[in-house]
C-alpha positions as CSV (number, residue, x, y, z in Angstrom):
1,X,0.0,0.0,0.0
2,X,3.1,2.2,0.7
3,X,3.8,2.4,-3.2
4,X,-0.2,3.1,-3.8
5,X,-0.5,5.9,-1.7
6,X,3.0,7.4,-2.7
7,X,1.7,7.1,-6.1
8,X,-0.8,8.7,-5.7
9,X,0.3,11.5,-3.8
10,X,3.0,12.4,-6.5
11,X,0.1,13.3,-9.0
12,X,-2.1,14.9,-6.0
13,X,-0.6,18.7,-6.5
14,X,-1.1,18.6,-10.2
15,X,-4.5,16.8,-9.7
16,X,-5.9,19.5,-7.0
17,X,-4.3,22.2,-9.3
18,X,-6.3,21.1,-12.4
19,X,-9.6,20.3,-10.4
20,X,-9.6,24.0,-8.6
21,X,-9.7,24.9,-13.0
22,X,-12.5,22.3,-14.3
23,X,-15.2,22.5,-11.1
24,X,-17.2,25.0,-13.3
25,X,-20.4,23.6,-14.1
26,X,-20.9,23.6,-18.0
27,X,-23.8,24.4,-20.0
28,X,-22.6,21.2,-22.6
29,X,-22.6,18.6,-20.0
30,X,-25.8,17.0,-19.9
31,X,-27.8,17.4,-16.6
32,X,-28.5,14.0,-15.3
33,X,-32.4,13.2,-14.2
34,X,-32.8,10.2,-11.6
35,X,-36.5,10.8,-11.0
36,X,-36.0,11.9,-7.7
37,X,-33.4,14.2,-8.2
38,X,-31.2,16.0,-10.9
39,X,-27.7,16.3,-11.1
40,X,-25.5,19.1,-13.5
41,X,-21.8,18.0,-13.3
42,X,-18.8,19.9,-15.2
43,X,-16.3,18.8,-18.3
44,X,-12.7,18.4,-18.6
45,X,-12.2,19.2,-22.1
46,X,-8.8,18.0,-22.5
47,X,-9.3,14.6,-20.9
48,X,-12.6,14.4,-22.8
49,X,-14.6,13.7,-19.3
50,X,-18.0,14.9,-17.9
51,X,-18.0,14.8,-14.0
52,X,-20.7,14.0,-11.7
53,X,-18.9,14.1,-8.1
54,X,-20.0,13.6,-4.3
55,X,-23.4,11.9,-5.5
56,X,-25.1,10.6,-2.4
57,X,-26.5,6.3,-2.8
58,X,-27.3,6.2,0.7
59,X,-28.3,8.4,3.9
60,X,-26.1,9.6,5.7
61,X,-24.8,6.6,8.8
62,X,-25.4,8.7,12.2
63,X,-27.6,8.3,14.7
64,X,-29.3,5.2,14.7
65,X,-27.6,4.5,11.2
66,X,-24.3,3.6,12.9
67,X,-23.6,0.4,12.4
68,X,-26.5,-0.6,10.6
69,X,-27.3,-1.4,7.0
70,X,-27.7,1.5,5.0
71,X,-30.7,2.9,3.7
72,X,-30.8,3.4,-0.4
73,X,-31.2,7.3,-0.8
74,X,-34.2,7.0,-2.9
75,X,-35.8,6.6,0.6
76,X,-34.2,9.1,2.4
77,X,-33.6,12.2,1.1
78,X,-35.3,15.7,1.5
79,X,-34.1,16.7,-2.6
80,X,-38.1,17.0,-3.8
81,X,-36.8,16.7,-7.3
82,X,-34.3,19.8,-7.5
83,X,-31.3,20.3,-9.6
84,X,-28.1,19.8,-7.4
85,X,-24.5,20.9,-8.5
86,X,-22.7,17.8,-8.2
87,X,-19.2,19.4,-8.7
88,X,-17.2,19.2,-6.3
89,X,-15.5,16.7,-4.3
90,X,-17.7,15.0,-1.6
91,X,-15.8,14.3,1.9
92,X,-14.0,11.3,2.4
93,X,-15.0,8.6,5.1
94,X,-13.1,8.7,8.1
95,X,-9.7,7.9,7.9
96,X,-7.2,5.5,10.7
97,X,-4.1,3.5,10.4
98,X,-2.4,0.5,11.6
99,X,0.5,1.4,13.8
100,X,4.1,0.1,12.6
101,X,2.8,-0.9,9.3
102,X,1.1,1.7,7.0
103,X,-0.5,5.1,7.1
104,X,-3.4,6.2,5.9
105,X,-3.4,8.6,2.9
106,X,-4.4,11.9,3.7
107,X,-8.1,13.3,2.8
108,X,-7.6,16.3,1.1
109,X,-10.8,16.5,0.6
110,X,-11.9,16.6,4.3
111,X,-13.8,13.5,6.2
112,X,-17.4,12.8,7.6
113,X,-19.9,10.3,8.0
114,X,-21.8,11.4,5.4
115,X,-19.6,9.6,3.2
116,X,-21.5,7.4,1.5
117,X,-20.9,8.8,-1.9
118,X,-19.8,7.8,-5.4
119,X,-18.3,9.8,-8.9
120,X,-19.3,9.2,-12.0
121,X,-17.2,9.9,-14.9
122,X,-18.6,10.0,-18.6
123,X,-17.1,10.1,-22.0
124,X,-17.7,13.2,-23.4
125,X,-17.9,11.3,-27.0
126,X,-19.5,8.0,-25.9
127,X,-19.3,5.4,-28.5
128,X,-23.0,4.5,-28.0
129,X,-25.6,5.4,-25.5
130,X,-25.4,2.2,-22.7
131,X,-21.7,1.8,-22.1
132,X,-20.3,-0.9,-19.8
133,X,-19.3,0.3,-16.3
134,X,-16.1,-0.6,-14.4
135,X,-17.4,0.1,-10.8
136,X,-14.4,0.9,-8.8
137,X,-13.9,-0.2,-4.7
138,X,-10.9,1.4,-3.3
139,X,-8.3,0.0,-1.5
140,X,-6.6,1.1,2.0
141,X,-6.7,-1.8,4.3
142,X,-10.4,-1.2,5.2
143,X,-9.2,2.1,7.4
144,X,-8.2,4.3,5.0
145,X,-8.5,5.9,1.2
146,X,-11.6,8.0,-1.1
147,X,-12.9,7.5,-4.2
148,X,-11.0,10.3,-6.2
149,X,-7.6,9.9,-4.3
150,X,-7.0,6.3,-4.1
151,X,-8.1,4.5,-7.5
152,X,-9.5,7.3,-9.9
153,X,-10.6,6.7,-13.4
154,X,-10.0,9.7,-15.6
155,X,-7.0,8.4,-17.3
156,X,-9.2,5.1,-17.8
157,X,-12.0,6.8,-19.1
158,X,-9.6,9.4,-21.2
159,X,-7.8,5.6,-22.6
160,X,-10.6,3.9,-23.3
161,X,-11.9,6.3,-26.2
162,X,-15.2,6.5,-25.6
163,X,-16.1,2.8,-24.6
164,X,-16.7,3.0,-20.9
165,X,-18.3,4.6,-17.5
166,X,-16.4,4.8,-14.2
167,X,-17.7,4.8,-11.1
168,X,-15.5,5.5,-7.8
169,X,-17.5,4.8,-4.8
170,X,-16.8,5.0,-1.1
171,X,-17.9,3.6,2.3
172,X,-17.6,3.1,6.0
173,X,-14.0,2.4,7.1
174,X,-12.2,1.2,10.0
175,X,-14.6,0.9,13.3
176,X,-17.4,2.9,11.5
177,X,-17.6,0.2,9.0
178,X,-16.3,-3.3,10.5
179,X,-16.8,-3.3,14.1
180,X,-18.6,-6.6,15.0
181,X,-19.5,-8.4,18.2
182,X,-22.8,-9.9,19.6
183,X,-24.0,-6.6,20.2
184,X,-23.6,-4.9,16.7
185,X,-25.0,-8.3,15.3
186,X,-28.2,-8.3,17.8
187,X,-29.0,-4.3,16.9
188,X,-27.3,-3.3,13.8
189,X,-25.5,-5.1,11.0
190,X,-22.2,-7.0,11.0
191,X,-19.8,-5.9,7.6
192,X,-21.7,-2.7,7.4
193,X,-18.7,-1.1,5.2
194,X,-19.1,-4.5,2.5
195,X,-23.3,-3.4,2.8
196,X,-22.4,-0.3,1.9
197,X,-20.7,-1.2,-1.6
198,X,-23.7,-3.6,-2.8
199,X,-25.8,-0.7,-1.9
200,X,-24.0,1.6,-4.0
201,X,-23.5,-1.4,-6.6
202,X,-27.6,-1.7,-6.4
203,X,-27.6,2.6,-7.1
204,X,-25.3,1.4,-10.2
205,X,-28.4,-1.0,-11.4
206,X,-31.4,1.4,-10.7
207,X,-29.4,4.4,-12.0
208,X,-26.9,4.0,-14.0
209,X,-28.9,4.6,-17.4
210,X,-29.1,8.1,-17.2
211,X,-25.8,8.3,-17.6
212,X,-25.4,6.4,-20.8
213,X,-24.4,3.4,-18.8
214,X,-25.4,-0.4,-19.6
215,X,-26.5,-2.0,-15.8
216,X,-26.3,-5.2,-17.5
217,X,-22.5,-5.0,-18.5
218,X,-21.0,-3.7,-15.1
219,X,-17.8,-4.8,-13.6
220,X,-16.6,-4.4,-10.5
221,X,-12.9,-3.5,-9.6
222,X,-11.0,-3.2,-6.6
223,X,-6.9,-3.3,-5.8
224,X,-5.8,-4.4,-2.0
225,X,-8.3,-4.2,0.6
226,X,-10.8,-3.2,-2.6
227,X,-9.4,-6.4,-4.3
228,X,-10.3,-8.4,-1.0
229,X,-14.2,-6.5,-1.1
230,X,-14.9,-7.6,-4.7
231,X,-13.8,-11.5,-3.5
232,X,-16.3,-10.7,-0.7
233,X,-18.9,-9.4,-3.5
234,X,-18.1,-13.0,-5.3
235,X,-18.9,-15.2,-2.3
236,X,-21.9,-12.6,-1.0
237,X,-25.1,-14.8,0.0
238,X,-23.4,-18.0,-1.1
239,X,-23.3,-16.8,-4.3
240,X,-27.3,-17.8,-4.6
241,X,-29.0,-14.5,-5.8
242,X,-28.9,-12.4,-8.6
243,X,-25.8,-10.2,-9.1
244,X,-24.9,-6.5,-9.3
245,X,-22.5,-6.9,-12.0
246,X,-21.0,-9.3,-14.9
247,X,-17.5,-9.5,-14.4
248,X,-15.0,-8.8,-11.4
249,X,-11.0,-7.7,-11.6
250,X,-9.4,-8.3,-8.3
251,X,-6.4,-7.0,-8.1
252,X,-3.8,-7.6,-5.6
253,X,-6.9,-9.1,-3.5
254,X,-6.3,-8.4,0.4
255,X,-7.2,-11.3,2.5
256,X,-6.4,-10.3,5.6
257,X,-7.8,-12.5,8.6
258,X,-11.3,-12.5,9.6
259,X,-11.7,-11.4,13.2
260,X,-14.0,-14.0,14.9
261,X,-16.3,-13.7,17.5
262,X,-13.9,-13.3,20.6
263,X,-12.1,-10.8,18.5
264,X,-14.9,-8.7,17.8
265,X,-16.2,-8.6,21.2
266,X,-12.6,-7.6,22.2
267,X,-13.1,-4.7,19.8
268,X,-16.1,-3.8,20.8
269,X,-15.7,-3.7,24.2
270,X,-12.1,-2.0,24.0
271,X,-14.3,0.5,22.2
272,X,-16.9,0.5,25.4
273,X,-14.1,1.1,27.7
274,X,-12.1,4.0,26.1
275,X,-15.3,6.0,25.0
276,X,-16.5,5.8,29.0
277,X,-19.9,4.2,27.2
278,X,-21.5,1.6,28.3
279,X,-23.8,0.4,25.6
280,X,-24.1,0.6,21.8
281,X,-26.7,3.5,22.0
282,X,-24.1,5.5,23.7
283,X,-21.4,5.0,20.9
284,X,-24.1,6.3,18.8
285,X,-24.7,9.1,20.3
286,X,-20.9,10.5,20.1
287,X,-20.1,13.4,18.0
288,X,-18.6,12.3,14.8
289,X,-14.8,13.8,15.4
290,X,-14.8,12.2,18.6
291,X,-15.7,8.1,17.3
292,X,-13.1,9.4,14.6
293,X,-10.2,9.7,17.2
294,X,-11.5,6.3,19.5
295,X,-11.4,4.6,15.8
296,X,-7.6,5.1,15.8
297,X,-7.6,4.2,19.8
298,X,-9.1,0.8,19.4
299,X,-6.3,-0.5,17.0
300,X,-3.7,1.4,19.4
301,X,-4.6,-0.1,22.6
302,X,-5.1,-3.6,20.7
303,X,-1.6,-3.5,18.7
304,X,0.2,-5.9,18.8
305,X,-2.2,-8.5,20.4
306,X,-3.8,-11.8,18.9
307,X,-5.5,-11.1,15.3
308,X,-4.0,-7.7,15.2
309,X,-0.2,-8.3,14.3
310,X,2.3,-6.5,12.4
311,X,0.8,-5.6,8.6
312,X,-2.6,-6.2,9.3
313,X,-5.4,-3.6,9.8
314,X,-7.7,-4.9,13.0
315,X,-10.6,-3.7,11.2
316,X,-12.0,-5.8,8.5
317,X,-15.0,-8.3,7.1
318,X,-16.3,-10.8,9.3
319,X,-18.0,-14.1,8.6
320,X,-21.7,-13.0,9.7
321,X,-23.5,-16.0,8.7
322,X,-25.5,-13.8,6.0
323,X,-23.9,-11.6,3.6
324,X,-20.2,-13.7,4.3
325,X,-21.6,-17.0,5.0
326,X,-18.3,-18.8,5.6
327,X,-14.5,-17.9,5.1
328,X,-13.1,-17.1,1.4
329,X,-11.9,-19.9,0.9
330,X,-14.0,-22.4,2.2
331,X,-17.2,-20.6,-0.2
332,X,-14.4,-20.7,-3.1
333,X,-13.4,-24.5,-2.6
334,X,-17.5,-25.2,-2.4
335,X,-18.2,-23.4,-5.5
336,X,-20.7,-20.5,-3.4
337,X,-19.3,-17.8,-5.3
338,X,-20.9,-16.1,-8.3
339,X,-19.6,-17.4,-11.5
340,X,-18.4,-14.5,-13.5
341,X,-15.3,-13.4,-15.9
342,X,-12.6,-12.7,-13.4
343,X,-9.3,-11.3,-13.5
344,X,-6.9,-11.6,-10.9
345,X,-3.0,-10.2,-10.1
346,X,-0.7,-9.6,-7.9
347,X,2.5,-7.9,-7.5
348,X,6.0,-9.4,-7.0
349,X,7.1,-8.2,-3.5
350,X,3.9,-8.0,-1.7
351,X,4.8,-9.0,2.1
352,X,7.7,-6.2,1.8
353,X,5.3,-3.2,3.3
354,X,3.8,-5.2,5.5
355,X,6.7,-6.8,7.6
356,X,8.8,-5.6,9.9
357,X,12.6,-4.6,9.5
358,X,13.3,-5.1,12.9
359,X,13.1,-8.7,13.0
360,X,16.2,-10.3,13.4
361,X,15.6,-13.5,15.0
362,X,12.9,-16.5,13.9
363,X,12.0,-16.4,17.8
364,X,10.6,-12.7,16.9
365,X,9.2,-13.8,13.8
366,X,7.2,-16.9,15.3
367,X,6.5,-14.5,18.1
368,X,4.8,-12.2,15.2
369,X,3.3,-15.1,13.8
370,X,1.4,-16.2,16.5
371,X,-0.4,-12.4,17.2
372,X,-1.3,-13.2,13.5
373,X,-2.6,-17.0,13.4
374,X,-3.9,-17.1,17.4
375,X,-4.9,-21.0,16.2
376,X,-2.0,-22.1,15.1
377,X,-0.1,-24.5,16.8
378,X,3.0,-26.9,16.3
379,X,2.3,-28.6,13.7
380,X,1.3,-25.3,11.8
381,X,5.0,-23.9,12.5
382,X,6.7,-26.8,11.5
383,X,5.3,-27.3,8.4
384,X,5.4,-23.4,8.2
385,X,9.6,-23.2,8.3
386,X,9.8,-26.7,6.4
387,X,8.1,-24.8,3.2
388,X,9.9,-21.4,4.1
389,X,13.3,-22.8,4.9
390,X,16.0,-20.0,6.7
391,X,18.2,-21.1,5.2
392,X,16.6,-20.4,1.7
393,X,16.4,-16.5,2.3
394,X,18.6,-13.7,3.5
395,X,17.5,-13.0,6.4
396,X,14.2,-13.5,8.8
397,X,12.8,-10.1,7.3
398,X,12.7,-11.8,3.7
399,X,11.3,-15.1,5.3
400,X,9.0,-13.2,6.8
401,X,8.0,-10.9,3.8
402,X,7.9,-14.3,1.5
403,X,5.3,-16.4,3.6
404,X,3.5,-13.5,4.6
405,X,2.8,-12.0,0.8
406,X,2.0,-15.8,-0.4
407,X,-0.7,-15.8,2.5
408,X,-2.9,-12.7,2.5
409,X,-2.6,-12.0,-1.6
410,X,-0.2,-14.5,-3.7
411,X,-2.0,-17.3,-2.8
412,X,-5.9,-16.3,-3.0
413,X,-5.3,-15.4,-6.6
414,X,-4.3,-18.9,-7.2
415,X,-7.6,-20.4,-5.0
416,X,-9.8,-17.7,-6.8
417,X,-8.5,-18.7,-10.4
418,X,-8.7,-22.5,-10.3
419,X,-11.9,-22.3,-8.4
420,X,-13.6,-19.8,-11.2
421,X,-12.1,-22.0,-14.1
422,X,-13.8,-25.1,-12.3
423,X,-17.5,-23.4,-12.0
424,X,-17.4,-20.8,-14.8
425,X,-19.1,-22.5,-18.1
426,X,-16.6,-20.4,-20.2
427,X,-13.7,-21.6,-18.1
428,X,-11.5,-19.4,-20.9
429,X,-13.1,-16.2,-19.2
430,X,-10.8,-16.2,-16.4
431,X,-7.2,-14.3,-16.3
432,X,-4.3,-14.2,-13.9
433,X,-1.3,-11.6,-14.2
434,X,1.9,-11.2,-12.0
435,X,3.6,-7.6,-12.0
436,X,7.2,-7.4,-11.9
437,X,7.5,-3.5,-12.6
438,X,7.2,-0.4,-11.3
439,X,8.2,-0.8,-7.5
440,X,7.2,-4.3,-7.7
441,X,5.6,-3.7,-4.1
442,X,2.6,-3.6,-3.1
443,X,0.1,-1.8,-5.2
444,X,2.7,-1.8,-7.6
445,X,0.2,-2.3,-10.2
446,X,-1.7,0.9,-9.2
447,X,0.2,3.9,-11.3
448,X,0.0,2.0,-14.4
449,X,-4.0,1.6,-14.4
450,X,-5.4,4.1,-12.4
451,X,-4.6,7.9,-12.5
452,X,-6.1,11.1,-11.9
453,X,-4.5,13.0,-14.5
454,X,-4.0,11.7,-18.4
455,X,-0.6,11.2,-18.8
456,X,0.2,8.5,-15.9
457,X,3.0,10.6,-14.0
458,X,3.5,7.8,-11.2
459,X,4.3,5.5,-13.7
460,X,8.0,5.0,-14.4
461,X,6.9,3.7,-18.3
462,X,3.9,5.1,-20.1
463,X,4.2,2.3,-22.7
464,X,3.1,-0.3,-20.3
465,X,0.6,2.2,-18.7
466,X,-0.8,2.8,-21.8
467,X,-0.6,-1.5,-22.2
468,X,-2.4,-2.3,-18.8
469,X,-4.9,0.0,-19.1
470,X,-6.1,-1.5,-22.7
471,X,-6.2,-4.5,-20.9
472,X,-8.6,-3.1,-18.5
473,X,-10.9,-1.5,-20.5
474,X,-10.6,-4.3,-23.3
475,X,-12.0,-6.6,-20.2
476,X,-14.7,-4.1,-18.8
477,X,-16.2,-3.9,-22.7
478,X,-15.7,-7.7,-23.5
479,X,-14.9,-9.8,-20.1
480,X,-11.6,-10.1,-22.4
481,X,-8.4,-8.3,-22.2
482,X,-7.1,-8.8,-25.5
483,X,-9.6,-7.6,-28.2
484,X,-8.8,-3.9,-27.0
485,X,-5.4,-4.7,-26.0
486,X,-2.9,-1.5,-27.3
487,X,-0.9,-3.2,-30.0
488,X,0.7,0.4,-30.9
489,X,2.3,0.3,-27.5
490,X,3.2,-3.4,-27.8
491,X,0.3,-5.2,-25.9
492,X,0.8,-9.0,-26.4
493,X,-2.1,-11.4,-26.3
494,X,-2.8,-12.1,-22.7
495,X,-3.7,-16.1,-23.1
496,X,-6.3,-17.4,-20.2
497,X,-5.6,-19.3,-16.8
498,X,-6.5,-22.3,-18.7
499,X,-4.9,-22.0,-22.1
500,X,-1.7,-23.9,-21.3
501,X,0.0,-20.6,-22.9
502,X,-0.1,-22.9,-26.2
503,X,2.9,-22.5,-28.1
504,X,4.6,-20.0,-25.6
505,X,5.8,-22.2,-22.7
506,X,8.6,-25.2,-23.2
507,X,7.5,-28.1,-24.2
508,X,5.9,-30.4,-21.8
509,X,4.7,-27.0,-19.9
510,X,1.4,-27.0,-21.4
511,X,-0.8,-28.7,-19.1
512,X,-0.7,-25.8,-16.2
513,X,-2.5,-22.8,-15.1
514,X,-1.0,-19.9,-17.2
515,X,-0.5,-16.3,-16.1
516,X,0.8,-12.9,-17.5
517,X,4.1,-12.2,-16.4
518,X,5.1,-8.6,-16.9
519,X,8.7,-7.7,-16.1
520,X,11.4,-5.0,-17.0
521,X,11.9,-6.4,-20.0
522,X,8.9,-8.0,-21.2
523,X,5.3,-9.7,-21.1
524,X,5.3,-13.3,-21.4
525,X,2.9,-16.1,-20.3
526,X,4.7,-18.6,-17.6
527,X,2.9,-20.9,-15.6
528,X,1.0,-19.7,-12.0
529,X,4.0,-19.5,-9.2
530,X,1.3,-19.7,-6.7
531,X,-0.1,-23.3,-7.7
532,X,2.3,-24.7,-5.2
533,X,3.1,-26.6,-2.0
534,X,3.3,-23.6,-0.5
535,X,-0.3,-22.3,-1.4
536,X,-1.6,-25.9,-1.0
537,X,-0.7,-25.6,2.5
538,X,-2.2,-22.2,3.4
539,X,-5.4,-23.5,1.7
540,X,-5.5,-26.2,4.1
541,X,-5.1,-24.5,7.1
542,X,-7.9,-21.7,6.2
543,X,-9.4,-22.0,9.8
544,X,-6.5,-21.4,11.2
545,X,-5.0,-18.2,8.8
546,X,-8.8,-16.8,7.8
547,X,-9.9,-16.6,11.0
């Protein structure tokens, strides 16, 4: 997340610069009707964008709204059909961090509670008039990012010539959005930050025409702890309903341990104790600044401390028995997922940022280990050390940063692959990528794909810029990345998890998953890393890693 959020703040001074100039509403961008209310955005000529920002898809979450499903806006809003100017930038959610580890990005912006908001971004020149949709989560670890700071679309939209509609949404973060326990469970609702995406993916269905959008050809998108949402949004109810959206990209998906019940009583109470409350109905009656600085608190007085080690965020999705049914990857290995066109990557260093320097010694490592796997036992560790050798790395920080990236990202790209090529009747749909450029850290992917200006400046090669985001769009208009793939830049065909990478890989490789390996010094298909011993292992130890 380190190289995300430096990413992004190396384009934030040019970005704020050129928003102060565009925010003017324009008489050629076309005022938006939604039947209950009417929204007049503004045009960036030179990226070829019309903007619709801080639109509201749900009421605001105080009061008796805290920790509690949200309530669609159709339902509760005073607007009585009036034109609103929707351009400016809407607040972001409130903002913490994990102490040791990572820092949340700063909200420019400002923060509230009445957060739940979303940006749309329009081709000026649409090619027709119901464009697919990529319908962007953010990532941030589940404490911290916005919609237009952390994954915005207007060098998507600008690079996609026409074919495609963006929408950047937000929602609750931290304890606002992912404190559980008996209580919240008995008189509110469990994962309310994950309730408030699907409500703002269900805004997407009822609304999205009006824009030019197509609801039927949405797909969702998310990097890091948006990359862990939209495997949430796969295995959501079981997979047994009907589905917001057509295809998913997870991108560097952040599974992160899901705190269970002990856990989230410990954070509720921990909550109850620093506030002076003494029940849920005095948490919601605090002033919003104030449950801001007892969100931070909470993870301060809880760090380091079993299911809150170094790396991880505390806050996060829990298994409620509704909406999150069961653990990843038990609903992935049972085929309770929706069956969709998937992509999935990750990047080549991702347990750097999230493990500690420090460490000099497997005693503090297994020490580490056990805050982050409270069920593990012997026979966990053994196995553990006898598939991440010491002797096979540098030092404990690289054994560390090895076992821990294959856990929480590597390896769930491998699980969600092979179990969407199983269930998916066009087991060819599905698409797997390993990023070897840029930083090569976390997020790494991030300034290639997703920028708030035109001309990528966090990306150290506009080429491959210009190459991932073809694939992108190419995959938002066709649930494949190759037929809008940028040859001109030097795009090669991205073959699927299941091709076999015919006539690419040595012969007598061609029976494996394939991936998309891009490096410094090309693209090539190779076969998955992560379908290994190693992953194998994780995968069988779920209960004791997940949760």
């Amino acid at each position: 997340m380190k190289s995300l959020v430096s990413g992004s703040l190396a384009a934030l001074a040019v970005y704020l610069t050129a928003f102060a100039h565009a925010q003017v509403p324009s008489s050629t961008v076309p005022v938006v009707d939604l039947g209950y209310v009417k929204y007049s955005g503004y045009q960036n000529a030179t990226a070829g964008i019309n903007y619709y920002r801080g639109i509201r898809y749900a009421a605001a979450p105080t009061g008796e709204l805290r920790w509690a499903k949200p309530v669609p806006i159709e339902f509760a809003n005073n607007y009585s059909g009036r034109t609103i100017n929707a351009s400016s930038l809407g607040p972001a959610c409130y903002q913490s961090s994990a102490r040791g580890a990572y820092s949340a990005p700063s909200a420019p912006q400002g923060q509230s509670e009445d957060c739940l908001l979303l940006d749309v971004l329009v081709p000026a020149q649409p090619v027709s008039t119901a464009l697919p949709v990529l319908f962007t989560i953010h990532g941030g670890g589940y404490v911290g990012g916005s919609a237009p700071f952390s994954y915005p679309g207007d060098a998507l939209v600008n690079r996609s010539n026409g074919n495609i509609i963006y929408v950047g949404i937000q929602y609750r973060l931290g304890m606002f959005g992912f404190m559980g326990g008996d209580v919240v469970a008995e008189n509110g609702a469990l994962n309310a930050g994950l309730l408030d995406q699907r409500t703002a993916m269900d805004w997407v269905q009822r609304n999205i025409r009006a824009f030019g959008g197509d609801p039927a050809r949405v797909t969702i998108w998310g990097g890091s702890a948006g990359g862990g949402s939209v495997s949430c949004h796969l295995i959501a109810n079981g997979g047994s309903d009907f589905a917001p959206f057509a295809a998913a990209i997870s991108d560097h998906p952040w599974w992160q341990p899901f705190a269970n019940k002990s856990t989230q009583n410990t954070q509720y109470n921990t909550a109850l104790s620093l506030s002076g409350c003494a029940d849920l109905n005095c948490l919601r009656s605090l002033p919003s600044d104030t449950l801001g600085t007892l969100n931070q608190a909470v993870i301060n007085a809880t760090y380091p401390g079993p299911g809150n080690a170094y790396g991880v965020f505390y806050w996060g999705p829990v298994v409620d028995g509704k909406f999150i049914r069961d653990l990843p990857d038990q609903e992935f290995a049972r085929g309770n997922f929706y069956k969709v066109p998937l992509i999935t990557n990750r990047d080549a260093y991702e347990g750097v940022t999230f493990s500690n320097m420090t460490q000099t010694s497997q005693v503090d490592e297994t020490t580490d280990a056990r805050s982050l796997f409270p069920f593990a036992g012997p026979s966990f560790f053994s196995r553990l050390y006898s598939l991440y050798p010491r002797a096979s790395f540098n030092s404990t920080f690289f054994q560390r940063v090895t076992w821990f990236g294959d856990f929480i990202i590597n390896c769930p790209t491998y699980y969600m692959a092979s179990s969407m090529v199983d269930a998916l009747s066009n087991s060819s749909a599905v698409f797997k990528l390993t990023f070897a450029a840029g930083s090569e850290l976390h997020g790494a992917t991030n300034p290639f794909i997703s920028s708030n200006v035109t001309n990528y400046p966090s990306a150290n090669n506009l080429s491959l810029a210009h190459i991932m985001t073809s694939y992108w769009v190419s995959f938002t208009v066709f649930h494949d990345p190759n037929p809008l793939r940028d040859v001109a830049s030097g795009a090669p065909f991205w073959p699927s998890y299941v091709s076999g990478g015919q006539g690419s890989l040595a012969e007598g490789e061609g029976v494996g998953f394939t991936v998309q390996a891009v490096n410094y010094n090309d693209i090539t298909p190779v076969q998955d890393p992560d379908a290994s011993q190693r992953c194998d292992f994780f995968n069988s130890r779920g209960w004791q890693v997940r949760n």
